[in-house]
C-alpha positions in Angstrom: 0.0 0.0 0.0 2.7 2.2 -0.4 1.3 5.6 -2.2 3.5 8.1 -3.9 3.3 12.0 -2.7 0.9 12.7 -5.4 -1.3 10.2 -5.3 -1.6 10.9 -1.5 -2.8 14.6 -2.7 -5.0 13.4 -5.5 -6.8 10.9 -3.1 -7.3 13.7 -0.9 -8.9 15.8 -3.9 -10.4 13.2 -4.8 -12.2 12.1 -1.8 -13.5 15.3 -1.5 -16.0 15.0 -4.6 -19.5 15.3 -3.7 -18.7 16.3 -0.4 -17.5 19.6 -1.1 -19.9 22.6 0.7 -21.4 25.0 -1.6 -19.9 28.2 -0.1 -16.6 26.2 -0.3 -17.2 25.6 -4.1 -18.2 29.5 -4.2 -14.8 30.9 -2.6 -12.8 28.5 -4.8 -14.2 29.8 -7.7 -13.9 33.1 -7.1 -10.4 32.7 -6.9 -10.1 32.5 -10.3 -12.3 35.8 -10.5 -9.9 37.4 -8.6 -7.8 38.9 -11.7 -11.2 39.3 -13.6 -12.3 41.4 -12.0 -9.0 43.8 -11.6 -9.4 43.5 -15.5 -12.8 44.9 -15.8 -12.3 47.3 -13.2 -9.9 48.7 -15.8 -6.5 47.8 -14.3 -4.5 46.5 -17.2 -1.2 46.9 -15.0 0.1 43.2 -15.2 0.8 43.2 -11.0 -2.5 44.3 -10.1 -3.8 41.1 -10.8 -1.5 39.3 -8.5 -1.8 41.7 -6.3 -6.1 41.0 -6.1 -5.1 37.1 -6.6 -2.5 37.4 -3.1 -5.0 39.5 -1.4 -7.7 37.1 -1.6 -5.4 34.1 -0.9 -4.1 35.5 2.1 -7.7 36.1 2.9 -8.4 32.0 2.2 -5.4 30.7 3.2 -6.7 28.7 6.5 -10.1 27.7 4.6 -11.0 24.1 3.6 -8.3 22.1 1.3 -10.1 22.6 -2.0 -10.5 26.5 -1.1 -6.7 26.8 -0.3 -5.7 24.4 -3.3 -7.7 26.4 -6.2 -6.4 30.1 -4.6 -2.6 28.8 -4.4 -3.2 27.7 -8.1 -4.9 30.4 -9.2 -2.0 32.8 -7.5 0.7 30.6 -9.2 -1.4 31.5 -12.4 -1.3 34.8 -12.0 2.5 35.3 -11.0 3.3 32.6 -14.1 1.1 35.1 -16.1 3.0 38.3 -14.4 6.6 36.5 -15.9 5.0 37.2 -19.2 2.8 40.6 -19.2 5.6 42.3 -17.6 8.5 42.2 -20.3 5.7 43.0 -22.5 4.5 46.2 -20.3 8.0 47.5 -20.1 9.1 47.0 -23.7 5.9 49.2 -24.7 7.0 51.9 -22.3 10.1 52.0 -23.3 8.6 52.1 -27.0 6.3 55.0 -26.1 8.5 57.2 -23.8 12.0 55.8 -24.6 14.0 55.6 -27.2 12.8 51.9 -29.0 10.7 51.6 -31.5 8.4 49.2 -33.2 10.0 46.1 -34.7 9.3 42.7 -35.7 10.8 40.9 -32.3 8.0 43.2 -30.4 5.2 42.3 -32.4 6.1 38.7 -32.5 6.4 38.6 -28.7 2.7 40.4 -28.5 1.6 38.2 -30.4 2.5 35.2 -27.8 1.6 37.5 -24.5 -1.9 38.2 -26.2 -2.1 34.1 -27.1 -0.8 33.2 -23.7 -3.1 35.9 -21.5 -6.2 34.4 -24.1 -5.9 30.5 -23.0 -5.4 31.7 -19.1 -8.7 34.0 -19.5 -10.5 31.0 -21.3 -8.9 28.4 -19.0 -10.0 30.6 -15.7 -13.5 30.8 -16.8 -13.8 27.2 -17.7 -12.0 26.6 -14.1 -14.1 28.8 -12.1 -17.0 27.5 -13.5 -16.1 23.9 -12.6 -14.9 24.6 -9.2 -18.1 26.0 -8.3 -19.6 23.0 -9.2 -17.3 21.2 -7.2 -15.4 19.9 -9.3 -11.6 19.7 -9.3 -10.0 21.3 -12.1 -6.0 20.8 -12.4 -3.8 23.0 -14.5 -1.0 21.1 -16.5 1.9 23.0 -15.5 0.5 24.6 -12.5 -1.4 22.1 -10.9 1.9 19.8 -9.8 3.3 23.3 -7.8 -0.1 23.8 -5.6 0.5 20.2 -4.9 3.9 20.2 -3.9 2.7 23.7 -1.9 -0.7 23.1 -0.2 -1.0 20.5 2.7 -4.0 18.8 4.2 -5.0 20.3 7.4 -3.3 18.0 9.9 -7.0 17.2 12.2 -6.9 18.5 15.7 -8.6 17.1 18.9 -10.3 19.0 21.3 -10.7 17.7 24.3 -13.7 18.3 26.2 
C-alpha cells in the first residue's frame, strides 16, 4: 500500500468530490475571478492582478483544502502570467517614452503575450465555472506546484 506524494494529494482531492460545501465551491471559484475582476475594473497593469489574486489568498489561506488548493493555483497562475505581461508592459513603455521603436521581435512577442493571456482567461472561466460546481480542475503546468505547496490540514482534537 505504499502511495506516492501525489497520489496521497490526489486521493485527498479526490475524496473530496460530492462532499464539497457550496460556499466552499463558491470561494474556490472566485479565486479564479480574482484577476477578472482587476481586469474589468480597468487595471491593465500586469501586477495588479497578482496583487487581487495574493489579497484574496491570504484572505483563504486557512479555509478548507479545495478553497486553499484552487487560490494557491490560481496565484501561481497569475505570477506565471505576471513573468510574461511584464516584459511586455515594459518594452511598450520604453517604445512609447523611450527611445525603441516598433520592430518585428515586439510584435512577435505580443503576439504570444496576447495568445498566452487568451488561454489563461478562457482556461479561468472554464476553471471557475467547474470549481463551483465542485469539481476539481487541475492545470497542467501549474497544478503539480499547488500540490507540492498546499498540505492537508493535519485534524486537531479538542478535548472536552
Amino acid at each position: 500500500m505504499d502511495m506516492e506524494p501525489k497520489e496521497i494529494l490526489m486521493s485527498n482531492i479526490e475524496s473530496l468530490k460530492g462532499r464539497i460545501e457550496d460556499h466552499h465551491a463558491e470561494k474556490a471559484s472566485n479565486s479564479y475571478l480574482m484577476s477578472m475582476v482587476a481586469i474589468m475594473a480597468g487595471i491593465g497593469l500586469p501586477l495588479f492582478n497578482l496583487i487581487a489574486t495574493f489579497i484574496f489568498y491570504m484572505a483563504n489561506r486557512k479555509e478548507a483544502y479545495f478553497v486553499r488548493w484552487h487560490c494557491t493555483q490560481a496565484l501561481f497562475s497569475q505570477f506565471l502570467l505576471l513573468l510574461f505581461n511584464a516584459p511586455a508592459f515594459a518594452w511598450l513603455i520604453t517604445i512609447i517614452f523611450g527611445n525603441n521603436e516598433f520592430n518585428n521581435n515586439f510584435f512577435a512577442y505580443i503576439s504570444v503575450v496576447l495568445f498566452i493571456n487568451l488561454v489563461e482567461f478562457i482556461a479561468t472561466i472554464y476553471t471557475a465555472i467547474q470549481t463551483r460546481k465542485g469539481i476539481h480542475v487541475e492545470w497542467i503546468i501549474i497544478g503539480p506546484l499547488a500540490h507540492s505547496t498546499v498540505k492537508p490540514q493535519e485534524k486537531k482534537f479538542e478535548y472536552v
